[in-house]
C-alpha positions as CSV (number, residue, x, y, z in Angstrom):
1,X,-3.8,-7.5,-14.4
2,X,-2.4,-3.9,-14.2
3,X,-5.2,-3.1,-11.8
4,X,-3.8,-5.9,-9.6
5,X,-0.1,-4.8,-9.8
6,X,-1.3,-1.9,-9.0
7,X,-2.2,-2.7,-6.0
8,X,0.6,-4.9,-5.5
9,X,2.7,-2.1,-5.4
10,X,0.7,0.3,-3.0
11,X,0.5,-2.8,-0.9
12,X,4.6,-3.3,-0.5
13,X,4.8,0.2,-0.4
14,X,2.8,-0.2,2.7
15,X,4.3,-3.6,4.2
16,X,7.9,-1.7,3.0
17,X,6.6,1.3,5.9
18,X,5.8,-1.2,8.5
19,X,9.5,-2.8,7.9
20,X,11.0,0.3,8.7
21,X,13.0,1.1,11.8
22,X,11.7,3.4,14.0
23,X,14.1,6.4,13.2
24,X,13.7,5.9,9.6
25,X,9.3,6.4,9.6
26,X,8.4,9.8,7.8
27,X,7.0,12.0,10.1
28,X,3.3,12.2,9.8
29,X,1.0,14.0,8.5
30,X,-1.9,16.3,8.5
31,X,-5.5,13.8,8.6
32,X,-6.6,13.4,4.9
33,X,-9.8,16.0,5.1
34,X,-7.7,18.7,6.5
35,X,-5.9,17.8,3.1
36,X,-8.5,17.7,0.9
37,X,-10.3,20.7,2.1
38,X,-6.7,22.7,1.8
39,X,-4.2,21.4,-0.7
40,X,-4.9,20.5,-4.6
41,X,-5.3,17.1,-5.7
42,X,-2.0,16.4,-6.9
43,X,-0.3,17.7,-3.7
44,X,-2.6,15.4,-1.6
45,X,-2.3,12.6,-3.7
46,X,1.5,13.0,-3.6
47,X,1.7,13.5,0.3
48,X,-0.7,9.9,0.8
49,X,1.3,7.6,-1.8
50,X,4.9,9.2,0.5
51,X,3.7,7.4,3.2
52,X,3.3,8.9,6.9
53,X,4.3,7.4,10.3
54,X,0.3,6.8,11.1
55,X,1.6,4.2,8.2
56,X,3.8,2.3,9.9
57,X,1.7,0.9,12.7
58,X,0.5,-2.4,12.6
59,X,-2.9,-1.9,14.0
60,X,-4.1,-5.6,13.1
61,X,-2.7,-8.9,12.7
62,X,-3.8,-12.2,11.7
63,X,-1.4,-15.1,11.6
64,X,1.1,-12.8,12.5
65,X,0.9,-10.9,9.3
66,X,-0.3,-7.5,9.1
67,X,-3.4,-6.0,6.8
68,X,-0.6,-5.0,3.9
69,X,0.9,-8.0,3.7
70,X,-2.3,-9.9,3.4
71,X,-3.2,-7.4,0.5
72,X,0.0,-8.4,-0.9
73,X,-0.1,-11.8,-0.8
74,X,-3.5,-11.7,-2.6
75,X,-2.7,-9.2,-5.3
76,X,0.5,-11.2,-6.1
77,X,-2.0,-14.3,-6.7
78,X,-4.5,-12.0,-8.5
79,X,-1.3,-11.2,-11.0
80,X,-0.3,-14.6,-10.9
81,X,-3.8,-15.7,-12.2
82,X,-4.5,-13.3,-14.3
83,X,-1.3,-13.8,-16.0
84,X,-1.6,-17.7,-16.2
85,X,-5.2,-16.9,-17.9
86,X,-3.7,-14.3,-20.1
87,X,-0.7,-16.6,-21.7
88,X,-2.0,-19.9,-21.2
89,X,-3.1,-21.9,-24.5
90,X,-6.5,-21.7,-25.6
């Protein structure tokens, strides 16, 4: 379950980006090898979970919902499940 809400929460972190108007994107970023080859860990890992404006676009759709909101959908059911099958009577 905390794996799921996990990503749950990277997920509308993500859908939260692509909601944003266009003067309100971060500015991007430096491509993630430049960043790993450069920069510690943390400091990557810090700049990727801030988001970027690569972030923002929508690059695929299906039924007019994007990747991230996809993801979402399915790790909301993965909690719901897992938390039915956690509390439910045995």
């Amino acid at each position: 379950m905390c794996a799921a809400g996990a990503g749950a929460a990277i997920a509308g972190r993500h859908v939260w980006l692509q909601h944003l108007p266009p003067d309100k994107v971060p500015d991007c970023g430096p491509g993630l090898d430049w960043m790993l080859d450069t920069l510690p860990l943390n400091a990557v890992l810090r700049k990727v979970f801030t988001g970027s404006g690569e972030c923002a676009k929508v690059d695929w759709t299906f039924l007019s919902l994007s990747m991230p909101e996809w993801t979402l959908i399915w790790f909301a059911v993965f909690v719901a499940g897992a938390a039915w099958y956690g509390f439910r009577r045995a």
